[in-house]
C-alpha positions, 0 to 999 in steps of 0.5 A, spaced: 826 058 697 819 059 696 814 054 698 809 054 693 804 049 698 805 055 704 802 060 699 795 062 701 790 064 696 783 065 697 777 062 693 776 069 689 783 068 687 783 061 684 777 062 681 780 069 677 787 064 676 783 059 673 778 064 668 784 068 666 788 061 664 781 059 660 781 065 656 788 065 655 787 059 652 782 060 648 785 066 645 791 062 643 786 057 639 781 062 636 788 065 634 792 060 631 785 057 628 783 064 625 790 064 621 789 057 619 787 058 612 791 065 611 795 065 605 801 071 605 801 070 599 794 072 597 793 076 591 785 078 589 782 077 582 782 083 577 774 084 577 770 082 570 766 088 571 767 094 566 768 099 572 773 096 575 780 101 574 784 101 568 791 100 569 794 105 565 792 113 563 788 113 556 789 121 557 796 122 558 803 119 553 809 122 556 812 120 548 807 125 545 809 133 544 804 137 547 801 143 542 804 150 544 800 155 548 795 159 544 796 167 545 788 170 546 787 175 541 
């Protein structure tokens, strides 16, 4: 079995440990608080202005029958 008291770590070691737990830590906080307010279930607004998008085709009525082609004279 391993002793872990027989484990010789020099200083740069325990520092480089000990930064890596802090900035693991921070990234799990800075995470978790990021998705905080996330909502999956979000859906944006239809914008008001008179350039947003239209939802159908004004230029194509598949109920429509199409006017025949026209021979050139």
């Amino acid at each position: 079995m391993i002793s872990f008291w027989k484990i010789q770590l020099s200083r740069r070691q325990v520092i480089t440990i000990i930064i890596g737990i802090i900035a693991t830590i921070y990234i799990v906080w800075y995470v978790f608080d990021a998705l905080e307010g996330f909502n999956p279930d979000y859906r944006p607004m239809r914008p008001a202005s008179t350039w947003a998008p239209k939802t159908g085709n004004e230029f194509f009525d598949p109920s429509k029958e199409t006017p025949e082609a026209q021979s050139a004279k």
